[in-house]
C-alpha positions as CSV (number, residue, x, y, z in Angstrom):
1,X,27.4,26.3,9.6
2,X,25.4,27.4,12.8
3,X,26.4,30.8,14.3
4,X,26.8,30.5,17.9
5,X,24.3,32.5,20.6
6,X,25.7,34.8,23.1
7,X,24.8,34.6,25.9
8,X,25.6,37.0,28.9
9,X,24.6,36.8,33.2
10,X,25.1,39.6,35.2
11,X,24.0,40.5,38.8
12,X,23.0,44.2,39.7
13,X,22.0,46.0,42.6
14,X,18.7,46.9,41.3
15,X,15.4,45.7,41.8
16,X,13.5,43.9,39.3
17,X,10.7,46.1,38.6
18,X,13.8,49.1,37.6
19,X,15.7,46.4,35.8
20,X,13.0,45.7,33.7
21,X,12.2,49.1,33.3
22,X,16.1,50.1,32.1
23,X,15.6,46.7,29.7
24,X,12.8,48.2,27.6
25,X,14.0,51.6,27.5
26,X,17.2,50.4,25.9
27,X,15.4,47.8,23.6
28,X,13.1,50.7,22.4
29,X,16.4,52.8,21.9
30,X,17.5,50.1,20.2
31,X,14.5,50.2,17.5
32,X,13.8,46.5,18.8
33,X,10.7,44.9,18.9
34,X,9.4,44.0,21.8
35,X,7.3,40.6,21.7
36,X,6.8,39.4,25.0
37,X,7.2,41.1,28.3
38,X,5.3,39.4,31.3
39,X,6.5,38.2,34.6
40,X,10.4,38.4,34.7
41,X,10.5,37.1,30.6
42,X,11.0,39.8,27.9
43,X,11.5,38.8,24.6
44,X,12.2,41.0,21.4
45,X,13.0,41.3,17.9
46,X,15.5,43.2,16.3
47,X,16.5,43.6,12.7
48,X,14.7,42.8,9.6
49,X,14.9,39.3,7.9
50,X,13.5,41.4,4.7
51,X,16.3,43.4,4.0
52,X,18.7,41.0,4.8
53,X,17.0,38.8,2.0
54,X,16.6,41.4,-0.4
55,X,19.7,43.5,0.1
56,X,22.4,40.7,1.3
57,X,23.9,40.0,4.2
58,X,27.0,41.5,2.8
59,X,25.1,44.8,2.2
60,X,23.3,45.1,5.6
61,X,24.4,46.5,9.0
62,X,24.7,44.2,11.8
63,X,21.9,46.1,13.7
64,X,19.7,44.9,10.5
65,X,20.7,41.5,10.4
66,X,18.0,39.5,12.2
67,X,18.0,38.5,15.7
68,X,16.1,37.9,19.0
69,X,17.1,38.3,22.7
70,X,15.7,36.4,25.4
71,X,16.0,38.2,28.7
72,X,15.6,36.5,32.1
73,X,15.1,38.2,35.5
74,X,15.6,36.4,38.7
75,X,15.5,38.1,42.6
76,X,18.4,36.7,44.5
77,X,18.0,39.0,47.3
78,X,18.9,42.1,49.0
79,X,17.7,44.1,46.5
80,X,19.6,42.1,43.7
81,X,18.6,41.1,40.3
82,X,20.5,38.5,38.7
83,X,20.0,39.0,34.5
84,X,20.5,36.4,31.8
85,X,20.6,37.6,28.7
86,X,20.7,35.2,25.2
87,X,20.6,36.6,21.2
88,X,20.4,34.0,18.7
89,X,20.2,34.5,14.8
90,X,17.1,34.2,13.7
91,X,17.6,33.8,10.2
92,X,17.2,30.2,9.5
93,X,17.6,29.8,6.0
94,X,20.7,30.2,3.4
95,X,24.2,29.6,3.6
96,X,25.9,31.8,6.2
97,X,29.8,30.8,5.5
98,X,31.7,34.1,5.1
99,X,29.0,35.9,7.1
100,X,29.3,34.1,10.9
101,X,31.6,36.7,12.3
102,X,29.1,39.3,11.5
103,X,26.5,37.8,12.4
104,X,28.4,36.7,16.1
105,X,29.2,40.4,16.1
106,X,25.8,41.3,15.7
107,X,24.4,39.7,18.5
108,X,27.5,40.5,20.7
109,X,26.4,44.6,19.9
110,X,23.1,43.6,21.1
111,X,24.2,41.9,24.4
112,X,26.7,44.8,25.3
113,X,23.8,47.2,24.8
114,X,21.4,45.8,26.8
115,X,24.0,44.9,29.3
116,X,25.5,48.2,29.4
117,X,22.6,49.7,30.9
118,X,22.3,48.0,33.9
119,X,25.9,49.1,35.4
């Protein structure tokens, strides 16, 4: 059983540069890792696949349950940036039954946090 990504789009009134800017403020306020950030990509880590192995799922936070975002920037304008945002599970291994509505919570805390920054 796959848990399912969220994914988010949202337009702003900021440019891309500030947008950007806001993003990896709020990833590093998140304690996430940030892996790529180049052009209008930024990618990062959050979690620890570690802990979730050695404690279980059932023991961790959501905020330590393993996942990556995927952030995309796009101009469309008039001072507009138009932001996609995806968070996927990134542990691949095990059985997850019992443990997808955590897991879809966890990445929907990490969309609405790096979402709720750029209002």
């Amino acid at each position: 059983m796959g848990i399912t990504p969220v994914e988010k789009e949202i337009t702003v009134k900021k440019s891309i540069k500030d947008v950007r800017s806001d993003i990896v403020k709020q990833i590093e306020n998140m304690k996430g890792k940030i892996v790529k950030n180049e052009g209008n990509y930024i990618e990062s880590d959050f979690g620890s696949l570690l802990k979730s192995r050695l404690l279980g799922e059932f023991f961790v936070s959501t905020a330590t349950l393993p996942k990556k975002a995927e952030i995309n920037l796009e101009s469309t304008g008039d001072n507009e940036t138009k932001v996609k945002i995806l968070v996927r599970d990134t542990h691949k291994y095990g059985i997850k039954a019992g443990y997808v509505k955590k897991y879809e919570k966890a990445l929907q805390e990490v969309v609405d946090s790096i979402s709720g920054v750029l209002k």
